[in-house]
C-alpha positions as CSV (number, residue, x, y, z in Angstrom):
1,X,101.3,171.8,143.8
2,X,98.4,172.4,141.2
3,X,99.6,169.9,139.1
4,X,99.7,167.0,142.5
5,X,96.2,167.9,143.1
6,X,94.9,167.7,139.5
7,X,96.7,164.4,139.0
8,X,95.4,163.4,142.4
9,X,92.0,164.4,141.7
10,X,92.3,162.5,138.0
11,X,93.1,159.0,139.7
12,X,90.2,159.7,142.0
13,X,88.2,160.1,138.8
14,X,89.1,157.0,137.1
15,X,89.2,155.0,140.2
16,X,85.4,155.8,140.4
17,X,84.5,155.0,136.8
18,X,86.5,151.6,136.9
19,X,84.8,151.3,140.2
20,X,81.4,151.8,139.0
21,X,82.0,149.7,135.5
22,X,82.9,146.7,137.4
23,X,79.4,147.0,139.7
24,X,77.6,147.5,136.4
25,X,78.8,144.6,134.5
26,X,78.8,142.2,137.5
27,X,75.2,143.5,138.2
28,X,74.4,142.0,134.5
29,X,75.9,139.0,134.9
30,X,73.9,138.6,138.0
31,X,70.6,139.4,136.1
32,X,71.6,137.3,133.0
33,X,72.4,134.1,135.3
34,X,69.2,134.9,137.8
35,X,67.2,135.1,135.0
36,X,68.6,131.7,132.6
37,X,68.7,129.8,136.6
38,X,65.0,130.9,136.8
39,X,63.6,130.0,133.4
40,X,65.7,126.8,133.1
41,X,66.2,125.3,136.4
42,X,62.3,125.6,137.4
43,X,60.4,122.2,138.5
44,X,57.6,123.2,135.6
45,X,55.5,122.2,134.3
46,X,56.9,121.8,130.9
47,X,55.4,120.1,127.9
48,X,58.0,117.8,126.2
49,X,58.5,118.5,122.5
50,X,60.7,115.7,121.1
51,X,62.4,112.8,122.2
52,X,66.2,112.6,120.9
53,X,67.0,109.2,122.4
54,X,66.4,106.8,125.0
55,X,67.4,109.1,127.9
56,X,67.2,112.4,126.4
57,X,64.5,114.9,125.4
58,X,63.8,118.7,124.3
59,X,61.3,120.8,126.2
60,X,58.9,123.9,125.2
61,X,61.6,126.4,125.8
62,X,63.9,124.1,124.0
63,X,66.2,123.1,126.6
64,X,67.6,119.8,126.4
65,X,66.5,117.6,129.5
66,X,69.5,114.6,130.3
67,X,67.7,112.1,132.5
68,X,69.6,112.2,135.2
69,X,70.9,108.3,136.5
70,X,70.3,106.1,133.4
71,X,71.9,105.3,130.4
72,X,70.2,104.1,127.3
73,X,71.9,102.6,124.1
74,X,73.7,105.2,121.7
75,X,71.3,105.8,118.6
76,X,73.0,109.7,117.5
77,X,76.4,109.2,119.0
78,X,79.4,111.3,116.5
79,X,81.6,108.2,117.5
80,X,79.3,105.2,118.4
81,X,77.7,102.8,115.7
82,X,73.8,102.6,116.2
83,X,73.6,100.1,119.3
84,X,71.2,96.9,120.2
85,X,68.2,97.9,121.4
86,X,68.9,102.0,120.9
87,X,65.9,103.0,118.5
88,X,63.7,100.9,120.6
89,X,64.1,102.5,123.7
90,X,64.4,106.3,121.6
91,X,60.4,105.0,120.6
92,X,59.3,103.4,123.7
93,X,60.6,106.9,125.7
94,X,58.5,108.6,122.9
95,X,55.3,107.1,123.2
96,X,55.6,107.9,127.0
97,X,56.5,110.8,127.5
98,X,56.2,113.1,123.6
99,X,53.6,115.6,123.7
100,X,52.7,115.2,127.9
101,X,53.5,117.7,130.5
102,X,56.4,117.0,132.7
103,X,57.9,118.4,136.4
104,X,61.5,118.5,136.7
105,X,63.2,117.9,140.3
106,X,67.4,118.6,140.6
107,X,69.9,117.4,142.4
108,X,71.3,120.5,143.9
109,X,75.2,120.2,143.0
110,X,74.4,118.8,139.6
111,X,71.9,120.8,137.1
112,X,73.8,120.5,133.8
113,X,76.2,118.3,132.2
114,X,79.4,119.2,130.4
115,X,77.0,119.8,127.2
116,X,75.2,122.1,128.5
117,X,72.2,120.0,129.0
118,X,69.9,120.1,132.3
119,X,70.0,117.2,134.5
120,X,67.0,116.0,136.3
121,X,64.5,113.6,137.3
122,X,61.4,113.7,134.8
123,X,58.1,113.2,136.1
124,X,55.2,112.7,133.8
125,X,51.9,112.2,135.6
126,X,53.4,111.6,138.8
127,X,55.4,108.8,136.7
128,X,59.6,109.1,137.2
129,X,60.7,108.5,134.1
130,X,64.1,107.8,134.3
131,X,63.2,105.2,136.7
132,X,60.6,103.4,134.3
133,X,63.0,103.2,131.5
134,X,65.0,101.5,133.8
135,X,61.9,98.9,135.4
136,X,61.1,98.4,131.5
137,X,64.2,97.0,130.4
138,X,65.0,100.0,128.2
139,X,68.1,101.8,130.0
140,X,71.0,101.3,132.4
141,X,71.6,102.9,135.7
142,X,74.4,105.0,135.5
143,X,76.8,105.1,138.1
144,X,79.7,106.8,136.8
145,X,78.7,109.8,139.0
146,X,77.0,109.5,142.1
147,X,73.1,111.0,142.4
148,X,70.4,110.1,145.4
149,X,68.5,107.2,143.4
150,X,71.5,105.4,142.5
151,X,70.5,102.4,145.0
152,X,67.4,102.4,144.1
153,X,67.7,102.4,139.9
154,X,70.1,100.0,140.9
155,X,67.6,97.6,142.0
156,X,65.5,98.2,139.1
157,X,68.2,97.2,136.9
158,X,68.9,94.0,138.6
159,X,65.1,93.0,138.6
160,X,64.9,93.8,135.0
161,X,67.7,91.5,134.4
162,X,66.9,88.7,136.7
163,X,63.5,89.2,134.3
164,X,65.1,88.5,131.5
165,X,63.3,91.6,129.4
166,X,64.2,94.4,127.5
167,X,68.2,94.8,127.1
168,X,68.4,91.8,128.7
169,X,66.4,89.4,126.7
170,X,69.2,88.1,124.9
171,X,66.9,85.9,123.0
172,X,66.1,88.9,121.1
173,X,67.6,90.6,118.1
174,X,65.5,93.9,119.4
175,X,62.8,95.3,121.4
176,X,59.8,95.4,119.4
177,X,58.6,92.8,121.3
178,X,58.8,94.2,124.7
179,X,57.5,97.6,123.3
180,X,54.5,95.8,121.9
181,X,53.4,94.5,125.2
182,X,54.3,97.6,127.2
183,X,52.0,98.9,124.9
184,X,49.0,96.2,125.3
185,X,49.4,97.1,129.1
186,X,48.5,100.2,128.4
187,X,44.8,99.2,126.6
188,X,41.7,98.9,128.8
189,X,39.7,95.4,128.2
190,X,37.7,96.9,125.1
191,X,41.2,97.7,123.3
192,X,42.3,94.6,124.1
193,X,40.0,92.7,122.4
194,X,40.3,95.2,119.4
195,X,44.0,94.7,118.9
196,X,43.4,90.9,119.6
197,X,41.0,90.9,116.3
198,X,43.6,93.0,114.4
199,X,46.0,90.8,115.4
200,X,44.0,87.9,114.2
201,X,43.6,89.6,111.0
202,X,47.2,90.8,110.5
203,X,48.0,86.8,111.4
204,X,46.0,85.6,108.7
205,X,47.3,87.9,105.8
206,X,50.8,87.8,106.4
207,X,51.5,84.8,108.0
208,X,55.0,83.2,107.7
209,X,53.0,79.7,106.2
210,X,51.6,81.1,103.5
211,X,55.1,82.4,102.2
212,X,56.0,78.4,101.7
């Protein structure tokens, strides 16, 4: 009889402490996830620290931001050669978006790929990103997996073609060209007029006549 209520009252004992494990370390996990989904799935801002290619970038807390819906030529692929067109969209994402601020926005069911990275929309002055690669010539849309703006970076892709520029100037051995007046765009009258004199200058002293 002593020994039935001893062993009875043992169970009880370890049923508790298993009991009170599990709602312990499923408590963690809760905090460790609650805390990673609030540090790494917040809109921002962020400032962007390095651009690794054309449609992927690092943030301040180092997370690696995936623009979500586009596709831009392989430049660090394990498997991939170097592709047409890859370093010049890596550089023309750079000199957007390196060293600015950025908001993030999600879609809901997606917020990281199978590498870990976060998937998102990137928003530099009120500019999307991913949607301006895109407009520019520079990157794909990517419709292997469906996301809200596929329509609509669709479209973009289409006009850039029907535009012949960027990925799809075929006349082209690169994109330096595009880049350069992206660039000039950019300028207000005065810097026009200053590169147009450096220009001039840079014509003059290395021009392909004088090679003959």
């Amino acid at each position: 009889m002593l020994n039935n209520i001893f062993l009875k009252d043992l169970y009880v004992r370890i049923l508790i402490i298993i009991t009170v494990s599990l709602i312990l370390i499923m408590w963690g996990v809760h905090l460790y996830f609650g805390k990673r989904c609030s540090t790494s799935f917040k809109s921002g801002p962020y400032l962007i620290k390095k651009v690794i290619d054309g449609d992927t970038l690092i943030i301040e807390n180092d997370e690696k931001v995936r623009l979500i819906g586009i596709d831009a030529p392989e430049i660090h692929h394990p498997v991939i050669p170097v592709q047409r067109f890859g370093q010049e969209a890596a550089d023309f994402l750079k000199n957007l978006v390196e060293n600015h601020k950025c908001t993030l926005e999600y879609e809901p069911d997606r917020v990281r790929d199978p590498y870990g990275r976060i998937l998102a929309y990137v928003y530099v002055n009120g500019n999307l990103i991913n949607a301006e690669m895109i407009r520019r010539g520079y990157a794909y849309a990517y419709t292997k997996f469906p996301f809200k703006r596929m329509r609509e970076f669709q479209i973009l892709e289409k006009q850039a073609r029907d535009k012949k520029i960027g990925l799809w100037d075929f006349s082209l051995h690169d994109g330096r060209i595009a880049n350069l007046v992206y660039r000039y765009d950019l300028l207000n009258e005065e810097g026009k007029r200053k590169l147009d004199v450096f220009f001039e200058e840079i014509i003059k002293k290395y021009s392909l006549d004088k090679e003959k």
